[in-house]
N, CA, C and O atoms as a printed pandas DataFrame, in Angstrom:
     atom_number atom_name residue_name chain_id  residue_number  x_coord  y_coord  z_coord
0              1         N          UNK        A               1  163.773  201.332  151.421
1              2        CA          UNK        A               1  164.528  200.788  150.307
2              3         C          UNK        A               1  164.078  201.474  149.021
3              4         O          UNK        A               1  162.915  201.211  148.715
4              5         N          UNK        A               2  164.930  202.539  147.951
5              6        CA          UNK        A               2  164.422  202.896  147.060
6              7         C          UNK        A               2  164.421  202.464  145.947
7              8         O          UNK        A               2  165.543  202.347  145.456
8              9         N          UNK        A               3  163.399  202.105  145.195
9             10        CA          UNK        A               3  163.511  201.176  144.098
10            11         C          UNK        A               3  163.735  202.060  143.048
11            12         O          UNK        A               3  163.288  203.179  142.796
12            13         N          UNK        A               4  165.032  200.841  142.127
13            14        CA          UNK        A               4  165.122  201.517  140.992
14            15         C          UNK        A               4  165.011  201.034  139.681
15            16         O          UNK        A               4  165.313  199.893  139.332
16            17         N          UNK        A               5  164.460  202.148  138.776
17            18        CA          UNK        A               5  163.770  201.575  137.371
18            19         C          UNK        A               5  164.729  201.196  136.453
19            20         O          UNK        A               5  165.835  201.618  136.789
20            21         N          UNK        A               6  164.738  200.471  135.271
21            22        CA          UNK        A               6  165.350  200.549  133.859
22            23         C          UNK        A               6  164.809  201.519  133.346
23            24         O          UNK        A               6  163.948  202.119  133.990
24            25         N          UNK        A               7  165.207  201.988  131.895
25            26        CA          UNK        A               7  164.951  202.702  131.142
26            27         C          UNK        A               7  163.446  202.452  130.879
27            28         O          UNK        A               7  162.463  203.127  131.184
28            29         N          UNK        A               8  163.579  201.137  130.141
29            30        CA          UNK        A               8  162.440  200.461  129.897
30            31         C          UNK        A               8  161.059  199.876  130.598
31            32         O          UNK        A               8  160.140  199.166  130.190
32            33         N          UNK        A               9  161.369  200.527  131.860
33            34        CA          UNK        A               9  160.540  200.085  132.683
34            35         C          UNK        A               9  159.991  201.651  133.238
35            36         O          UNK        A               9  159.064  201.638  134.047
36            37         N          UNK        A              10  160.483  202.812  132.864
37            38        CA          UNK        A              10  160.132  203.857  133.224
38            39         C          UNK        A              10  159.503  204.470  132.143
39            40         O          UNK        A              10  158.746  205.433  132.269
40            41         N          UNK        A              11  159.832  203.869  130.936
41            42        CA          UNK        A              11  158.853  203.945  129.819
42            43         C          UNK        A              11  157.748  203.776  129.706
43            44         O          UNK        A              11  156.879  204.609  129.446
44            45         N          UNK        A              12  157.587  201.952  130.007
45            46        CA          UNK        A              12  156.301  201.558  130.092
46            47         C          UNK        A              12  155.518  202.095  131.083
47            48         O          UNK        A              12  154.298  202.067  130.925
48            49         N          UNK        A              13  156.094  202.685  132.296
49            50        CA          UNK        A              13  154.970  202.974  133.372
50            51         C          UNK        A              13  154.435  204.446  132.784
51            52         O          UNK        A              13  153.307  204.920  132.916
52            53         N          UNK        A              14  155.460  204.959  132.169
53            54        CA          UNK        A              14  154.916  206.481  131.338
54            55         C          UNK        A              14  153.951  206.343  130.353
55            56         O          UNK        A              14  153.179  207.301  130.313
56            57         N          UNK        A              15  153.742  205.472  129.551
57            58        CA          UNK        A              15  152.844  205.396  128.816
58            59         C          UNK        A              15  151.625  204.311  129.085
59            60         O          UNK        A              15  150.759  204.056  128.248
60            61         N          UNK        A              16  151.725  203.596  130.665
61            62        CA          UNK        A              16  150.724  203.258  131.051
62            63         C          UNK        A              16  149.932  204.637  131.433
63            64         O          UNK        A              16  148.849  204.903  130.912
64            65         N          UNK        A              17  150.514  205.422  132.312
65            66        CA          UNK        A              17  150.062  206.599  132.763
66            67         C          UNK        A              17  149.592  207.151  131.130
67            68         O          UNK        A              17  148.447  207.110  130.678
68            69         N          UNK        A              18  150.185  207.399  130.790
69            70        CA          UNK        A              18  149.148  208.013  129.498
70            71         C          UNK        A              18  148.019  208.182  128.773
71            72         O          UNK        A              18  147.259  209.061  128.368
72            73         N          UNK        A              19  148.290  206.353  128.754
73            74        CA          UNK        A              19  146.921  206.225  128.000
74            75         C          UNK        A              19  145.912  205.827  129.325
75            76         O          UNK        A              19  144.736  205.560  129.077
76            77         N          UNK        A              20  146.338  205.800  130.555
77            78        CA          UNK        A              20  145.498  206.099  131.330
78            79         C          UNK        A              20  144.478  207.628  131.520
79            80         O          UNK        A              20  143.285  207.695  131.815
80            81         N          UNK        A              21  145.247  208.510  131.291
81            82        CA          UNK        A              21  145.114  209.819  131.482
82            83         C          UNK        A              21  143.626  210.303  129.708
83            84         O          UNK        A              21  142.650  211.016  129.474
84            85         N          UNK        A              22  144.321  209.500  129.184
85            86        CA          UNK        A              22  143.323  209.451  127.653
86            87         C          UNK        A              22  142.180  209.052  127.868
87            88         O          UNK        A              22  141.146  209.448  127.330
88            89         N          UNK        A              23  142.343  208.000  128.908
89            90        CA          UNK        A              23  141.280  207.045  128.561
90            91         C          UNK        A              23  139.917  208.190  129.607
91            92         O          UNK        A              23  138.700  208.095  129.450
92            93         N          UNK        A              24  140.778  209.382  130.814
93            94        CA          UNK        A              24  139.503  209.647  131.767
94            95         C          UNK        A              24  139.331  210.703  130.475
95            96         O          UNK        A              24  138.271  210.377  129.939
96            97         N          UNK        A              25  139.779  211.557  129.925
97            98        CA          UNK        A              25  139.614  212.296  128.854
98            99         C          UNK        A              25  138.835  212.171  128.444
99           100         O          UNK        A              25  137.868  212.833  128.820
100          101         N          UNK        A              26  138.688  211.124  127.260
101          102        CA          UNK        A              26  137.925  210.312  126.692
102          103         C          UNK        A              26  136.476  210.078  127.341
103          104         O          UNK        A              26  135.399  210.207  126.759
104          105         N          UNK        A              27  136.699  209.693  128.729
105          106        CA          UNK        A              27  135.565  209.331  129.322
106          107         C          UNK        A              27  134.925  211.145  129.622
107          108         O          UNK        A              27  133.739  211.298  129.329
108          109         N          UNK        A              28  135.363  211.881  129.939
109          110        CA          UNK        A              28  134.778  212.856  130.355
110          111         C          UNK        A              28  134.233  213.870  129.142
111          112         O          UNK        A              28  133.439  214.782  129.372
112          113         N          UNK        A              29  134.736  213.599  127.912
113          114        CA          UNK        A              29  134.195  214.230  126.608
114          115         C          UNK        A              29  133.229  213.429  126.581
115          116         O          UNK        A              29  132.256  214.089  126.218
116          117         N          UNK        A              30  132.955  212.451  126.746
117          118        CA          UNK        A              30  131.768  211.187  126.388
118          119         C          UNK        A              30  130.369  212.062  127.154
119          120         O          UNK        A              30  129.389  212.697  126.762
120          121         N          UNK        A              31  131.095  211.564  128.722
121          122        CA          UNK        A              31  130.213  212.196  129.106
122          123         C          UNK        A              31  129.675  213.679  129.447
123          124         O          UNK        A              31  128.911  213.993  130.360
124          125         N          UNK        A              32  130.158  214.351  128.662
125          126        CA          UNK        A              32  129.803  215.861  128.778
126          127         C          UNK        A              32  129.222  216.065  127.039
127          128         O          UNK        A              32  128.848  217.170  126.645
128          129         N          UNK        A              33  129.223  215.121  126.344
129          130        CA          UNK        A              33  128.410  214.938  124.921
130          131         C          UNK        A              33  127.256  214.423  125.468
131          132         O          UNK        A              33  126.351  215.237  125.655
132          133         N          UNK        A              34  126.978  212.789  125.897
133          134        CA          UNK        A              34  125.994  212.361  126.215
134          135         C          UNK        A              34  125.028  212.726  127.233
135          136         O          UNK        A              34  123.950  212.171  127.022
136          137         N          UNK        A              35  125.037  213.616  128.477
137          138        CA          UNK        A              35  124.495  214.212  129.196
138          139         C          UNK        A              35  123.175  215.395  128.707
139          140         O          UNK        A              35  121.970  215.419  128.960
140          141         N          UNK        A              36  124.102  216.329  127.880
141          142        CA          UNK        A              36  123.273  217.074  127.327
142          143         C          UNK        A              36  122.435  216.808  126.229
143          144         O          UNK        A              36  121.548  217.494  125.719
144          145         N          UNK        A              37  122.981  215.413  125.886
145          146        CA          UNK        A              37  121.392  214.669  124.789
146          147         C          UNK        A              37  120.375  213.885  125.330
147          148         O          UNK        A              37  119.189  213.805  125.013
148          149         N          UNK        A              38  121.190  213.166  126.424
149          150        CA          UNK        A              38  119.585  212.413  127.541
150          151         C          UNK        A              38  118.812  214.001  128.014
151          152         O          UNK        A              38  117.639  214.255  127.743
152          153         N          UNK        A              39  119.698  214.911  128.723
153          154        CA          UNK        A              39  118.680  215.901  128.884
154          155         C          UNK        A              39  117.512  216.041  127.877
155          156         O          UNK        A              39  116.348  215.699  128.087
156          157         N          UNK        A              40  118.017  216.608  126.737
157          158        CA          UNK        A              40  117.190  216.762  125.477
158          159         C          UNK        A              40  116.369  215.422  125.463
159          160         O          UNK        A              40  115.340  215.544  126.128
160          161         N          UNK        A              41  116.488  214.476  125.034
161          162        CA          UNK        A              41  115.580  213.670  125.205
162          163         C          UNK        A              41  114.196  213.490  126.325
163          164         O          UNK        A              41  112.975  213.505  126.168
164          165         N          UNK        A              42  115.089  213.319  127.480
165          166        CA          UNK        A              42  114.252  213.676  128.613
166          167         C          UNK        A              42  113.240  214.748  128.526
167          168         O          UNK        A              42  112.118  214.546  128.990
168          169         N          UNK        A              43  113.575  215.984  127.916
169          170        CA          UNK        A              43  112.739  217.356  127.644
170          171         C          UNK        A              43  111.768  217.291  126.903
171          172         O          UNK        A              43  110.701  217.815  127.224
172          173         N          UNK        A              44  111.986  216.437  125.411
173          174        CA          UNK        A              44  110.787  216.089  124.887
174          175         C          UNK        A              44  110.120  214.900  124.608
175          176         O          UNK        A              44  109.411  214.751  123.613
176          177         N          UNK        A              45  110.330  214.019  125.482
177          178        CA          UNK        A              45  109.300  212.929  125.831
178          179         C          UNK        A              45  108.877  213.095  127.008
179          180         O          UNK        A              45  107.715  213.442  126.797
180          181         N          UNK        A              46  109.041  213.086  128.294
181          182        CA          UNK        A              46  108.466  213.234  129.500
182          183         C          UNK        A              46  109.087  214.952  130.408
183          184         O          UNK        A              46  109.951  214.936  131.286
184          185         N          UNK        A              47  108.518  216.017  129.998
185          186        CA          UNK        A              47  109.862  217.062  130.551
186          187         C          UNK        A              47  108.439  216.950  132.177
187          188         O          UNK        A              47  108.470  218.016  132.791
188          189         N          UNK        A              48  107.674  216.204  132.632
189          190        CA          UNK        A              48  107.082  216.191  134.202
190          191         C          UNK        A              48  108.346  215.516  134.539
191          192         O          UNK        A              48  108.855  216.160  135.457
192          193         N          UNK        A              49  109.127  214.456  134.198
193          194        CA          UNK        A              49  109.765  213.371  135.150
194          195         C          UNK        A              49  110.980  213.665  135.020
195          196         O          UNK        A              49  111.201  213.365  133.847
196          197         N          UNK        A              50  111.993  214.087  135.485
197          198        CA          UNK        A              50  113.317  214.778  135.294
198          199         C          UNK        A              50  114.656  213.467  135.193
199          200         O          UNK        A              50  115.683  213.720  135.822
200          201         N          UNK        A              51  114.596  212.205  134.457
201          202        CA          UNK        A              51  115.130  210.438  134.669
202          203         C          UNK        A              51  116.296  210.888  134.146
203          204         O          UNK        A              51  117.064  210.093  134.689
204          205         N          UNK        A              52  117.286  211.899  133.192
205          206        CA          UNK        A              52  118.210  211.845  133.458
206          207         C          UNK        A              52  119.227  212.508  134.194
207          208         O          UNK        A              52  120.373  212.787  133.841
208          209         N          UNK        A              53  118.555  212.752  135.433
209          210        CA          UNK        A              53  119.343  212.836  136.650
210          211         C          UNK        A              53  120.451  211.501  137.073
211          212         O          UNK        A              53  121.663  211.522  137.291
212          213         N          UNK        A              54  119.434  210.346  137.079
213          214        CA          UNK        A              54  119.923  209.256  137.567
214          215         C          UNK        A              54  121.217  208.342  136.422
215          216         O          UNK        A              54  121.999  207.566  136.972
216          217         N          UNK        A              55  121.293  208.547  134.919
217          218        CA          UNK        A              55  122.402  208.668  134.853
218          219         C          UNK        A              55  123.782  209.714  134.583
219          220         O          UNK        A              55  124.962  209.396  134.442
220          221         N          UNK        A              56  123.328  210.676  134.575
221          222        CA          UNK        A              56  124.195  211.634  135.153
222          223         C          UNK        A              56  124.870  211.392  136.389
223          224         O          UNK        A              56  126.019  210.953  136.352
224          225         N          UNK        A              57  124.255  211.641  137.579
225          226        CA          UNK        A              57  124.741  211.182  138.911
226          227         C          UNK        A              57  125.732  209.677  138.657
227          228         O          UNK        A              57  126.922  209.459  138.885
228          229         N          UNK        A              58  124.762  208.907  138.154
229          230        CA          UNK        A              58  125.771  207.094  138.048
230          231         C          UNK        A              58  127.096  207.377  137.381
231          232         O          UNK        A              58  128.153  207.064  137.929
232          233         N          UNK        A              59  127.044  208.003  136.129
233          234        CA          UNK        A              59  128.433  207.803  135.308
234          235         C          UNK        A              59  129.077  209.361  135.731
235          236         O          UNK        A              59  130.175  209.764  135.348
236          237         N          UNK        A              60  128.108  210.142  136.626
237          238        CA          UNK        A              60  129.557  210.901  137.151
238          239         C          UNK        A              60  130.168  210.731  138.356
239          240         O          UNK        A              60  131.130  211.412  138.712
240          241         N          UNK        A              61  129.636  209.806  139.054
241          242        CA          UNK        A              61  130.509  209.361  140.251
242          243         C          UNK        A              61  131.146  207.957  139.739
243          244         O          UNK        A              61  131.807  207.361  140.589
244          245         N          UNK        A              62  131.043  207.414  138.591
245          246        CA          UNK        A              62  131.932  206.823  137.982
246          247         C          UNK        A              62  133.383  207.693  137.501
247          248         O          UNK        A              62  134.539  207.534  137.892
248          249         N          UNK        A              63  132.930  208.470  136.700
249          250        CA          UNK        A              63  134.087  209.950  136.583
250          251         C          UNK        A              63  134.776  210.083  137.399
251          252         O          UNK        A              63  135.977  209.986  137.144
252          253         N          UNK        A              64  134.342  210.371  138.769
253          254        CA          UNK        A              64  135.487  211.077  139.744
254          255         C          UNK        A              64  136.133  210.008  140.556
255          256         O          UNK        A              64  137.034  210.295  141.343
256          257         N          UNK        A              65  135.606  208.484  140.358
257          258        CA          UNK        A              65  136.542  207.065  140.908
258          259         C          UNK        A              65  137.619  207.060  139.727
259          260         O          UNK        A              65  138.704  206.531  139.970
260          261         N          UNK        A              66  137.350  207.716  138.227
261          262        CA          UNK        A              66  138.143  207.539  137.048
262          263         C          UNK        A              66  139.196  208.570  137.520
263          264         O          UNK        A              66  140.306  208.098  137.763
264          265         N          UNK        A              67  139.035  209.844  137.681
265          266        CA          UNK        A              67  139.691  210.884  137.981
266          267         C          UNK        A              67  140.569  210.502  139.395
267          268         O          UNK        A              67  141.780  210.284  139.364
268          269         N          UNK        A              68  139.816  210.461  140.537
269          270        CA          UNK        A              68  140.573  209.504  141.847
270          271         C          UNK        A              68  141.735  208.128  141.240
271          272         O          UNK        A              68  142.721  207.719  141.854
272          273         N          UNK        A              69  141.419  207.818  140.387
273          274        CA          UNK        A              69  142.354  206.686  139.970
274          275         C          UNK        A              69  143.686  206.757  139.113
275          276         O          UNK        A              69  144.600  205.944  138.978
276          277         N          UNK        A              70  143.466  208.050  138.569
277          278        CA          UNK        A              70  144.194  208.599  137.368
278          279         C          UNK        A              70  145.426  209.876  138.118
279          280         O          UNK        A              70  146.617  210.076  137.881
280          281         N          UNK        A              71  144.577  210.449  138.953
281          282        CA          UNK        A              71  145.164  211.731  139.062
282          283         C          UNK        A              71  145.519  211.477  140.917
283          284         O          UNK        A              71  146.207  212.350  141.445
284          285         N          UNK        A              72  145.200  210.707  141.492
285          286        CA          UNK        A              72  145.317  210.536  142.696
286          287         C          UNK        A              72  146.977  209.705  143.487
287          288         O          UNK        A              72  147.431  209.750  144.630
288          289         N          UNK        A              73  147.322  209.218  142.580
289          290        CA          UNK        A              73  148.476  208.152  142.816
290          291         C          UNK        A              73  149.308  208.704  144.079
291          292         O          UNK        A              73  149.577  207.797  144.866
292          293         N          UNK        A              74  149.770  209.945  144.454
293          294        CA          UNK        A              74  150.100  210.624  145.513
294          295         C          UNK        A              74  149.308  210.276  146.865
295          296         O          UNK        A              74  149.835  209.885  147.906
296          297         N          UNK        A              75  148.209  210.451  146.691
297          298        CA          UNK        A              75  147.470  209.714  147.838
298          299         C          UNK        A              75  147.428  208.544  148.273
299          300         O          UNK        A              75  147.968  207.673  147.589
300          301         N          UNK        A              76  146.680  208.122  149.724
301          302        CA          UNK        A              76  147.016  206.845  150.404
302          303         C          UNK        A              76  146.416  206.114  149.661
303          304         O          UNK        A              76  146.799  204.948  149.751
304          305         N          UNK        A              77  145.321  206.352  148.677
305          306        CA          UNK        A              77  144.469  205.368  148.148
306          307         C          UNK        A              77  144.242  205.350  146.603
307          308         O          UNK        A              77  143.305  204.924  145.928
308          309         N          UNK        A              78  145.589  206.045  146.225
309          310        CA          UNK        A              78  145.295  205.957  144.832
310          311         C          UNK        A              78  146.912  204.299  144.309
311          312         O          UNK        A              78  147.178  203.456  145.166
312          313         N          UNK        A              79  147.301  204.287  143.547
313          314        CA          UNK        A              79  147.983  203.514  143.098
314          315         C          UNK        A              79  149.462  203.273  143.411
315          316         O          UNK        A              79  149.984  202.290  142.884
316          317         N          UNK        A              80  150.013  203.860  144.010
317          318        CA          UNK        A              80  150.832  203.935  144.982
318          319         C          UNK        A              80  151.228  203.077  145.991
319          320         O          UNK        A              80  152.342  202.597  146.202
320          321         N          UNK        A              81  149.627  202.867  146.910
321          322        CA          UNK        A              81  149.742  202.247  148.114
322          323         C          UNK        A              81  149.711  200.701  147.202
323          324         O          UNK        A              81  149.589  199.779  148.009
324          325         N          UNK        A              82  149.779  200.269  145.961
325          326        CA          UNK        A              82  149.578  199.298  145.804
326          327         C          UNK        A              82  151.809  198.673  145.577
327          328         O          UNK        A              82  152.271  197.570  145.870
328          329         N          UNK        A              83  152.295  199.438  145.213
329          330        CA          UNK        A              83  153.742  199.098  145.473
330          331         C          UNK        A              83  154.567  198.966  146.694
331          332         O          UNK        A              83  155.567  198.307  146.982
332          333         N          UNK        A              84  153.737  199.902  147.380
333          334        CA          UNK        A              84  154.359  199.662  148.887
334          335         C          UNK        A              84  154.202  198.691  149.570
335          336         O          UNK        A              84  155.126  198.221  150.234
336          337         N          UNK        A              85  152.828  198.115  149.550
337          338        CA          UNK        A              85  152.553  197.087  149.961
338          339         C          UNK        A              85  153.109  195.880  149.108
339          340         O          UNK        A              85  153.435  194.912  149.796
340          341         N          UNK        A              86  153.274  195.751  147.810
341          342        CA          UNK        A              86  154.230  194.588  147.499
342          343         C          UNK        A              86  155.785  194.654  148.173
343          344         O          UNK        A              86  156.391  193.634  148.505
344          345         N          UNK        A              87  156.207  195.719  148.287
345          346        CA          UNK        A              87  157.661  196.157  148.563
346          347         C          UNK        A              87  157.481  195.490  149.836
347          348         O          UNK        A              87  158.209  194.498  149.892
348          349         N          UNK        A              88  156.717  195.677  150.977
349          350        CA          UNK        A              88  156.660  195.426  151.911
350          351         C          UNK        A              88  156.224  193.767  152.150
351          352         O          UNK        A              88  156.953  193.195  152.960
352          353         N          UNK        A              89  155.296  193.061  151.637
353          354        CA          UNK        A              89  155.599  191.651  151.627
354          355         C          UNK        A              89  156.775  191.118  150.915
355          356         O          UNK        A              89  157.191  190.040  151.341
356          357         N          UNK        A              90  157.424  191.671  149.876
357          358        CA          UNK        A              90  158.365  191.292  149.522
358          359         C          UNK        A              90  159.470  191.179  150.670
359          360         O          UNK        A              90  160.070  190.108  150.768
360          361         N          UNK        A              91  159.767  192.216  151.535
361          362        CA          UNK        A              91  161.098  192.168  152.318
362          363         C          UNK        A              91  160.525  191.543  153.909
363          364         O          UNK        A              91  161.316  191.243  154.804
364          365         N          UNK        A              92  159.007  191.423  154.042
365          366        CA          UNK        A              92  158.854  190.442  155.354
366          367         C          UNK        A              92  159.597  188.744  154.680
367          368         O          UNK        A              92  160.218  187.890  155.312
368          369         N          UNK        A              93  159.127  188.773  152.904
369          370        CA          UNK        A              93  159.266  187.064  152.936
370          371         C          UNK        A              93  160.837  186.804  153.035
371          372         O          UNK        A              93  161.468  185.796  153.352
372          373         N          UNK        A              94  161.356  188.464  152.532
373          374        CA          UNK        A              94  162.922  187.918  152.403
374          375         C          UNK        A              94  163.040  187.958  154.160
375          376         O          UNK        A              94  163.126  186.788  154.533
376          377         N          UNK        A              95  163.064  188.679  155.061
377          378        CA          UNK        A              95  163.248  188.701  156.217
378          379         C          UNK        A              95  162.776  187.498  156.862
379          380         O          UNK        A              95  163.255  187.191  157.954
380          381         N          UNK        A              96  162.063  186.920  156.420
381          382        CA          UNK        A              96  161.877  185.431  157.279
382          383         C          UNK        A              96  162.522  184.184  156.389
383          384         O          UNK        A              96  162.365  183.027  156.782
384          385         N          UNK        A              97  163.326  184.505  155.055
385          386        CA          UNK        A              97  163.996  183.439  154.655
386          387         C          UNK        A              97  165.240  183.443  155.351
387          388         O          UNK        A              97  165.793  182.364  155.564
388          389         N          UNK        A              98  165.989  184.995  155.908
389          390        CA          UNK        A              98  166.810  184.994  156.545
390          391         C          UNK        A              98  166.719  184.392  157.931
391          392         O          UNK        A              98  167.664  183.655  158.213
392          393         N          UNK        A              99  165.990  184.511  158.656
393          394        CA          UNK        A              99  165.684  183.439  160.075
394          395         C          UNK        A              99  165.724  182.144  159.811
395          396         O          UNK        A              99  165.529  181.324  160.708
């Protein structure tokens, strides 16, 4: 069954996508600023103990669930599978109001 949009409803999903797309932006300038200043930090208070590894690693596999979420929608597990599956309880409930 192919669903179809209003104007206004192909709008809003365009500029959900948008400022979705801003927001990993955003996140990935952040973190490509803040990385290279914990380094620095790290370098001259303790440069024996190498600690910002551990958030590097944390907020960049935060990044690529941001990026997977943003840029993935084509895939089985990006945002997608979340309409199909309404589409699809939607027409079991209509299919059993018809019985």
């Amino acid at each position: 069954m192919k669903k179809y949009y209003t104007e206004e409803d192909k709008y809003i999903r365009a500029k959900k996508k948008v400022d979705n797309i801003k927001g990993f932006y955003a996140n990935l300038l952040a973190y490509c600023l803040v990385i290279p200043f914990l380094f620095f930090i790290n370098y001259m208070t303790s440069p024996g103990y190498y600690w910002f590894y551990w958030p590097m690693a944390g907020w960049g596999i935060g990044l690529c669930f941001h990026a997977f979420g943003v840029f993935g929608n084509n895939l089985i597990f990006g945002k997608d599978w979340e309409e199909r599956k309404i589409q699809e309880i939607m027409n079991e409930d209509k299919n059993r109001k018809l019985d």
